[in-house]
C-alpha positions, 0 to 999 in steps of 0.5 A: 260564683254566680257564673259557675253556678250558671254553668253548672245548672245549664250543664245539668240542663243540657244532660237531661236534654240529651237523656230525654232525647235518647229516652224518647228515641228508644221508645219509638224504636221499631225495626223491618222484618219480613218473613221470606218465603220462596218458590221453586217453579222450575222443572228441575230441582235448584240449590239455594244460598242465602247470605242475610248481611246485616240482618237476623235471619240465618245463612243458607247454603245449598238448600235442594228444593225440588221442582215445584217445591216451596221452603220457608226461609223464616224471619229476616229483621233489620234491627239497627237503631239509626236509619239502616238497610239489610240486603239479603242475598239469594242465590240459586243455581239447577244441578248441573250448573247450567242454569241460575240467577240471583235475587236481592231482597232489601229491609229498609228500617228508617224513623217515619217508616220500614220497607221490603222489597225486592231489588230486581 
């Protein structure tokens, strides 16, 4: 009897262990955004697609941007609650095709710290 009591109480022991922990995890919880802003300085108008990944931000797909022109792209956030990264792609490509290039931006989202950067 004694020894199934033991049980018991280490098994309620272990529960409150564990939903502490979880409790204490989600209150530390944080996420890495950034808001995406790009420019083109081209001489030509470009297209430009973007694919998010896994990340919140909206998918683009052939978006005219004029010589010189700028959009903003809004917020890309990595969200996820175990250390996770977001690549988001960008791609961009002039009129006729002949010329484009591809940029990756990453949001790292991990538990001492978040970052952003460019891949390239």
């Amino acid at each position: 009897m004694e020894n199934s009591l033991l049980i018991s109480n280490f098994k309620q022991w272990l529960f409150l262990i564990l939903l502490s922990s979880i409790s204490i995890s989600s209150i530390c919880y944080s996420n890495a955004r950034s808001e995406i802003i790009i420019e083109n300085n081209c001489s030509v108008p470009i297209f430009l697609n973007v694919a998010p990944g896994n990340s919140t931000g909206k998918k683009i797909d052939n978006q005219k941007l004029l010589a010189n022109e700028y959009i903003n792209l809004g917020q890309y956030t990595n969200d996820k609650i175990f250390n996770n990264t977001s690549i988001i792609n960008i791609n961009y490509h002039s009129e006729n095709l002949q010329n484009n290039g591809s940029i990756q931006f990453s949001l790292k989202n991990g538990w001492k710290s978040n970052k952003a950067y460019f891949n390239n």
